[in-house]
N, C-alpha and C positions, 0 to 999 in steps of 0.2 A: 504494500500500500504506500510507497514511497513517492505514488504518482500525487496523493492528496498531501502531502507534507510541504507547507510553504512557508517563505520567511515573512516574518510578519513585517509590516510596514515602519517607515521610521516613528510610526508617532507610539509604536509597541502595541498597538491597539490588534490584535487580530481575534474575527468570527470563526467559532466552531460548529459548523451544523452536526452535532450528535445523530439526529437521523438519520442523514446519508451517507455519517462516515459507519453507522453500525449496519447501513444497508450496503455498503458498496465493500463489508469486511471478509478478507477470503480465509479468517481463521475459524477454527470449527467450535474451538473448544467453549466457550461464554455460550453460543446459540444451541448446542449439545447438551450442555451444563442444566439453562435453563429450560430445556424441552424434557429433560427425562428426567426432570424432578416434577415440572406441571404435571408430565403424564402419568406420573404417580398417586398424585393429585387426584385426578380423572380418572385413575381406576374405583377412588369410593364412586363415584357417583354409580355406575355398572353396578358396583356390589352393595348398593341400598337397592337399587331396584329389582333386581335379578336374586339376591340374598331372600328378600322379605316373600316372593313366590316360590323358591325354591323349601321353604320352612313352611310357606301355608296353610297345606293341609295339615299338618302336624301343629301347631298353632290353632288351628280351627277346631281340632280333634280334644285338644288340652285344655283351651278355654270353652269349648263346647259354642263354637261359634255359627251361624248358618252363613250363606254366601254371602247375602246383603250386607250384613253388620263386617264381613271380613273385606268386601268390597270399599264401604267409607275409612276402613283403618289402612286398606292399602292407599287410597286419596290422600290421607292427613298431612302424612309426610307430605306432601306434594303442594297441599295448600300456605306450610310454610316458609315453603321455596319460594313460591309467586312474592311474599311480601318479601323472604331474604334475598333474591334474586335484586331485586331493587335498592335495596337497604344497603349491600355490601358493593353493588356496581357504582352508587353515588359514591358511595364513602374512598370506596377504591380510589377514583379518580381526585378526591378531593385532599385525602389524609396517606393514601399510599395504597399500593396493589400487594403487596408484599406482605405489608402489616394486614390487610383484609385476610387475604389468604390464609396466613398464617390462623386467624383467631375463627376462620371460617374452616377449616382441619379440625382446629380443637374442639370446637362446639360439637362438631359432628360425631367423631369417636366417641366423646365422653356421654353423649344421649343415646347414640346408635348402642354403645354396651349395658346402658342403664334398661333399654328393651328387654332384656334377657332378666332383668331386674325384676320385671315387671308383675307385679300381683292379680291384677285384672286389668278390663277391658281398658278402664280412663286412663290409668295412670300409662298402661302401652301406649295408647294414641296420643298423652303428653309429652312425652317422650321422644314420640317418633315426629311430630310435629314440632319441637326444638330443632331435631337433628334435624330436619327440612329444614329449616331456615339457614342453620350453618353449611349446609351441603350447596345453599344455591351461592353460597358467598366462593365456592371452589373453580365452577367448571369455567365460567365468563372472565373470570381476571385473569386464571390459570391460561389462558386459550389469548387473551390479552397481550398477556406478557411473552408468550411464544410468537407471535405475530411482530411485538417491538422487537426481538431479540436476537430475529431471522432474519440475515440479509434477502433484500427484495427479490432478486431470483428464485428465494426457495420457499418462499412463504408459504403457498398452498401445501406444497408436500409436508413439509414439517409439521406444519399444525393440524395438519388431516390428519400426518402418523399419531400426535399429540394425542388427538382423542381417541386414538383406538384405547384409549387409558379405559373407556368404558366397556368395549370388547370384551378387554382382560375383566374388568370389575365382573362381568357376569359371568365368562368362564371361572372365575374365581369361587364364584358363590354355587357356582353349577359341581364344581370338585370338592368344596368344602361339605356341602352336603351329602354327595354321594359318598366320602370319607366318614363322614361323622356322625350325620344326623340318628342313621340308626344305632350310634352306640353313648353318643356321650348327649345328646339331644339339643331342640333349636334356644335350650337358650345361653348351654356353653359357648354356643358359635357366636352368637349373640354377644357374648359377653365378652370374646374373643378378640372380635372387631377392635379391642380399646387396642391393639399392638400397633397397629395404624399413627395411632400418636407420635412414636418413633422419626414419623418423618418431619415434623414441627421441628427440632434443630436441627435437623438434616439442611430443611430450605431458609431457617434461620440466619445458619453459616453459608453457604452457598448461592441463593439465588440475589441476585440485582434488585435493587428498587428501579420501579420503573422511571426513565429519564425527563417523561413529560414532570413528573411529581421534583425530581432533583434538580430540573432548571428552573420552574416555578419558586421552589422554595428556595432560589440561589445556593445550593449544594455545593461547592465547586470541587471542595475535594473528596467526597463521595464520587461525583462528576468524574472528577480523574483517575481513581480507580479502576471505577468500569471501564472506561475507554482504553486504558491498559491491560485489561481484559482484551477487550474488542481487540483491539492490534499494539502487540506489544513494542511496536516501532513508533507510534505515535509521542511527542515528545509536547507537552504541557507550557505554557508559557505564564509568568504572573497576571499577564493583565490580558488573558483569554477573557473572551466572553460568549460563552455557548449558550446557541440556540436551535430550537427544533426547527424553524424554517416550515412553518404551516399558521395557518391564520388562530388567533387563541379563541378558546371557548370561552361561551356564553356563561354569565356572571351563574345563571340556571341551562345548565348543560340537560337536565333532565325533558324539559320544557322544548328544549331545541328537537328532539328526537321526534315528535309531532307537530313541529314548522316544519316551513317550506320544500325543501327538495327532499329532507328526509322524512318527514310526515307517511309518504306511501311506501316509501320501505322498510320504513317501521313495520308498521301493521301489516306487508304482507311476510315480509320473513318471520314475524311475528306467527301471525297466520300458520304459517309452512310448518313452525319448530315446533308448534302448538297440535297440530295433525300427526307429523313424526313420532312426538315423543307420547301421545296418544296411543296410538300402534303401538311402538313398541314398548312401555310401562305397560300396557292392559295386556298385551301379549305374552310378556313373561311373568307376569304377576298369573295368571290366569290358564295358560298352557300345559301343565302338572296337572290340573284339577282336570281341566277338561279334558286329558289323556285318561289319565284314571278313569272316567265319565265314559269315556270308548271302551274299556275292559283293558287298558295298559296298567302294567306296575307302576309302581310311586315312583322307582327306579327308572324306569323307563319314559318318564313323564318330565322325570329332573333331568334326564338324558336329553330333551328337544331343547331345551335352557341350554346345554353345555354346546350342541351342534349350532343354534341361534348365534353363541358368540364368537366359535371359530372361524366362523362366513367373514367378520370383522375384517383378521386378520388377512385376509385377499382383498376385499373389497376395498378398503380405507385405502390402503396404499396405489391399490388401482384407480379407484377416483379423483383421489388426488394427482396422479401422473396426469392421469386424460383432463384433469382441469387444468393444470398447466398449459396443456396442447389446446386444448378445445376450449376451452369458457367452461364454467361451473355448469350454467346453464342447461347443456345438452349432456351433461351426466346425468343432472336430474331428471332430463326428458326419458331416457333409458332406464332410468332405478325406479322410474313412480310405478308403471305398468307393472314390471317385476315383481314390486312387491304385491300390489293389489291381487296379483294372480296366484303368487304362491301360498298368500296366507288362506284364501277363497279355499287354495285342493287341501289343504290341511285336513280339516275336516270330513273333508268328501272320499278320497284316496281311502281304501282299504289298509293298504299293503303299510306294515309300519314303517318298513326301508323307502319307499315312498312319500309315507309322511315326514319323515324324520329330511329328507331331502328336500322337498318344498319348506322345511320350517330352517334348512340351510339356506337356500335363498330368499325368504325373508328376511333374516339377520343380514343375508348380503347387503339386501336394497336399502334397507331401514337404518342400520346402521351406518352403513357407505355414507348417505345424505344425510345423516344428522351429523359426520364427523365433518363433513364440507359445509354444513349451512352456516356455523358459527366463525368459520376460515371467512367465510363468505362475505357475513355479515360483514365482519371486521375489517375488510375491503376497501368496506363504503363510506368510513368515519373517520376523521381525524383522531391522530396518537391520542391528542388534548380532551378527549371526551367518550374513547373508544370502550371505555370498561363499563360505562354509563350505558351505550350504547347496547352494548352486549346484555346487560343486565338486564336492561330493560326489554330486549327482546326474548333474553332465555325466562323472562318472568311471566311475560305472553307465551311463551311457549309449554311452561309447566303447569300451565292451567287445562293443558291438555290432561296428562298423569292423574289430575283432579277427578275430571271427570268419568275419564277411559273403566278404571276398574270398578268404580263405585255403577256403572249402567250396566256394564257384563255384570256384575255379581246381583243387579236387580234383575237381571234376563235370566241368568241360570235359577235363582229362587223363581223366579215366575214358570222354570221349566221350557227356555223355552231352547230347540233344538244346536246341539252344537255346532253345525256346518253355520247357522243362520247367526249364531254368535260370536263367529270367526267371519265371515262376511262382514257383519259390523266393527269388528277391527278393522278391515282392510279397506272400509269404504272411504274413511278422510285423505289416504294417497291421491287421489281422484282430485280433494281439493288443494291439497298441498304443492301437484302438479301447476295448476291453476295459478296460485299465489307466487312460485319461481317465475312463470313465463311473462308473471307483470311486473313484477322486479324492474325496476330501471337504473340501467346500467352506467347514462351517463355521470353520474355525480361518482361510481367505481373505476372508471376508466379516467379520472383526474385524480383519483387517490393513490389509485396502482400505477401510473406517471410518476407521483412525485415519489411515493416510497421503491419502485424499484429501476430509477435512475441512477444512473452509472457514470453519468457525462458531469452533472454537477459537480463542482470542488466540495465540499467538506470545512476546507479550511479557506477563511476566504479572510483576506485582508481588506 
C-alpha cells in the first residue's frame, strides 16, 4: 500500500480517509480477525432458533404443553428482538458497535441458560424474551462491522460467509440434541449454552471499534492503532486529521431510514427479512413435530434440522460469489422459487430420503438469502448510520419469527393437515421475491462506488 502513502504538505496538515485506506487494504489479517469472531457471534442466533425446536417436543412433553401455548413461547423470544433489534442498532451507532455487541452476547447466554432454569411456563417465556432482546443486539452490528472491516472488493463474500454463523448455530443445536437430549435432557443443554460467554473477552481483546464511532469521538490514537492493523506500513503523523469521506448522519439517524431515498428500502428489505426469517424460524421450530406427526422418530425429525443447516454451508458461499458476478438481485430471483417449492414437497413426498432432500434445499434457499439480505442491506447506507440501519430492518424482519410459529402451532391444535401447514410456511417466498425486485438500487450503486474505490488516495494533503 505504499501507493497511498504521501508526504504531507508544508503547513503539516494532512487528510486520512480511514475508509478507503481500510477498503483499498491488501492485508488479510484485521478483516479475518474481525469476520470470525462476528461469525461466532452469528452462530447464537442459528442456535436460539434451531436449539428451542430441536428441545420442543420434549419441552412440551415436560411442561405438559399443547401446540398453541408452545407456538407463543416459541414467538416470545422473537418479540424481544423487534424492540432489541432497534435499541442496540441506535445505541451501536451512537455509543459504539463493539461495546453493543459485547453487552448484547452477554444478555443472551446468561437468559438463554436461565431457560433451563426454568420452573414453568412464565418464568421460561421471561427469560426467553430477555434473551431476544440481547440476541437482536448481535446479528446487525456483528454483520456491521464485517462490512466496515472488509476491503471493498470482498465485501459480499465475507459477510455472506459471516453469516453462515447461523448455519453453524442450527447445525449446532441439531448435534447437540441428537448427542444429548436423550441422556442428560433439554435443560442441561439449556443451561449449557452459558459457555458461549467465553467469547465476551475473546472480542473484548480483539475486535476494533468501529471507525465511524473513533473519528466522531476524535479517537486518534485508538484511530492509529487500527490503521496499523489495516496496513502495517502506514506511518501516523501528529497533526493527521482522519476522516470517513461520506456525508454525516442525521442528528436522528433512526428517522432518516423512512425519508427520502431510503424510506422504500427500508420497508421493502424490511418486508423481504420479515418473510425469510418467517420461513425459516417457523420451519425449524416446527419441522421435529410435524415429522413425528408423519410416523418419523424424534430422531429423525431432529435429523431435517441438522440437513436444513448443512445446505448453508454450499449455499452462503455460492450466493455470495454469484452476487459479486451478478447483483444480489438475480440470486434472489433463483433462491425464492426454490425455496417455495421444496418446502410445499416436504410434506407431500413419501419417501423420507426425499423428504429429508427437499428440506436440504430449503435450508439452501432460505438461508443463502437471509445471509445476503443483511450484506445487502448494508450496501445501501452510509458507515455513519449503517448499524441503525441494519437494526432497524433486522427488527422489521423479526416480526416475522413473531408471528410464523405462534399461526403453525394455532393450525396444528386446530388439526389442521400437514402438507397445508408446510404450504403456509412456504407461501411469504412468493412475497419476499416481490419486495427484492422493488429494491432500488440507485442510492447502492453510489455506496458501493464510494466504498469499493480503489483510485481514491486515502491520504490526501
Amino acid at each position: 500500500m505504499n501507493r497511498n502513502i504521501g508526504d504531507a504538505s508544508g503547513s503539516g496538515l494532512r487528510q486520512v480517509d480511514v475508509k478507503n485506506l481500510i477498503d483499498n487494504s491488501t492485508r488479510k489479517s484485521l478483516p479475518v480477525t474481525v469476520a470470525v469472531i462476528c461469525f461466532l457471534a452469528i452462530v447464537f442466533d442459528g442456535l436460539d432458533s434451531a436449539l428451542f425446536g430441536t428441545l420442543l417436543p420434549a419441552i412440551m412433553k415436560d411442561m405438559h404443553m399443547g401446540p398453541a401455548e408452545a407456538g407463543i413461547l416459541a414467538s416470545i423470544g422473537h418479540i424481544g428482538a423487534v424492540g432489541g433489534a432497534i435499541l442496540f442498532g441506535v445505541a451501536a451507532d451512537a455509543i459504539g458497535r463493539k461495546r453493543m455487541l459485547l453487552i448484547g452476547i452477554t444478555v443472551f447466554t446468561v437468559f438463554t441458560a436461565a431457560c433451563g432454569l426454568s420452573q414453568g411456563y412464565m418464568d421460561f417465556a421471561i427469560y426467553r424474551f430477555i434473551a431476544g432482546i440481547g440476541l437482536a443486539g448481535i446479528v446487525p452490528v456483528a454483520v456491521a462491522l464485517v462490512l466496515e472491516y472488509t476491503p471493498g472488493k470482498r465485501k459480499a463474500m465475507v459477510s455472506s460467509a459471516s453469516y453462515m454463523g447461523i448455519g453453524v448455530g442450527v447445525l449446532l443445536s441439531a448435534l447437540l440434541s441428537i448427542a444429548f437430549l436423550s441422556t442428560i435432557g433439554w435443560r442441561a443443554i439449556l443451561i449449557g449454552t452459558f459457555l458461549c460467554i467465553v467469547l465476551v473477552p475473546v472480542a473484548r481483546l480483539w475486535l476494533p471499534e468501529s471507525m465511524s464511532i473513533l473519528v466522531r469521538k476524535g479517537r486518534n490514537d485508538s484511530i492509529r492503532k487500527v490503521l496499523k492493523r489495516v496496513d502495517p506500513e502506514f506511518v501516523s503523523g501528529v497533526h493527521d486529521e482522519y476522516v470517513l469521506n461520506e456525508p454525516p448522519a442525521s442528528k436522528v439517524p433512526l428517522r432518516r431510514l423512512f425519508q427520502g431515498e431510503y424510506a422504500r428500502n427500508t420497508l421493502l428489505l424490511g418486508t423481504a427479512l420479515h418473510c425469510l426469517m418467517m420461513i425459516a424460524v417457523t420451519l425449524t421450530t416446527w419441522v421435529a413435530h410435524l415429522m413425528v406427526q408423519r410416523g418419523f422418530t424424534l430422531a429423525t425429525g431432529i435429523t431435517f434440522i441438522l440437513v436444513f443447516s448443512v445446505s448453508n454451508f454450499i449455499s452462503t458461499p455460492l450466493a455470495g460469489w454469484m452476487a459479486d458476478r451478478v447483483g444480489y438481485k438475480k440470486v434472489f430471483v433463483i433462491y425464492m422459487p426454490v425455496l417455495f417449492v421444496s418446502i410445499s414437497l416436504i410434506g407431500i413426498v413419501q419417501d423420507p430420503l426425499s423428504a429429508l432432500i427437499c428440506m436440504f434445499f430449503a435450508g439452501f434457499a432460505v438461508l443463502g438469502a437471509i445471509c445476503l439480505l443483511l450484506p445487502y442491506a448494508g450496501s445501501l447506507y452510509p458507515m455513519s448510520f449503517r448499524s441503525t440501519a441494519m437494526g432497524g430492518i433486522y427488527a422489521i424482519g423479526r416480526i416475522g419469527p413473531i408471528i410464523g410459529p405462534a399461526i403453525a402451532g394455532a393450525m396444528l391444535a386446530a388439526e389442521v393437515s400437514v402438507p397445508v401447514v408446510l404450504v403456509f410456511m412456504a407461501a411469504p417466498s412468493a412475497a419476499a421475491l416481490v419486495a427484492f425486485l422493488l429494491v432500488k438500487d440507485a442510492p447502492s450503486q453510489l455506496v458501493v462506488r464510494q466504498e469499493t474505490s480503489s483510485v481514491v488516495d486515502p491520504l490526501r494533503v
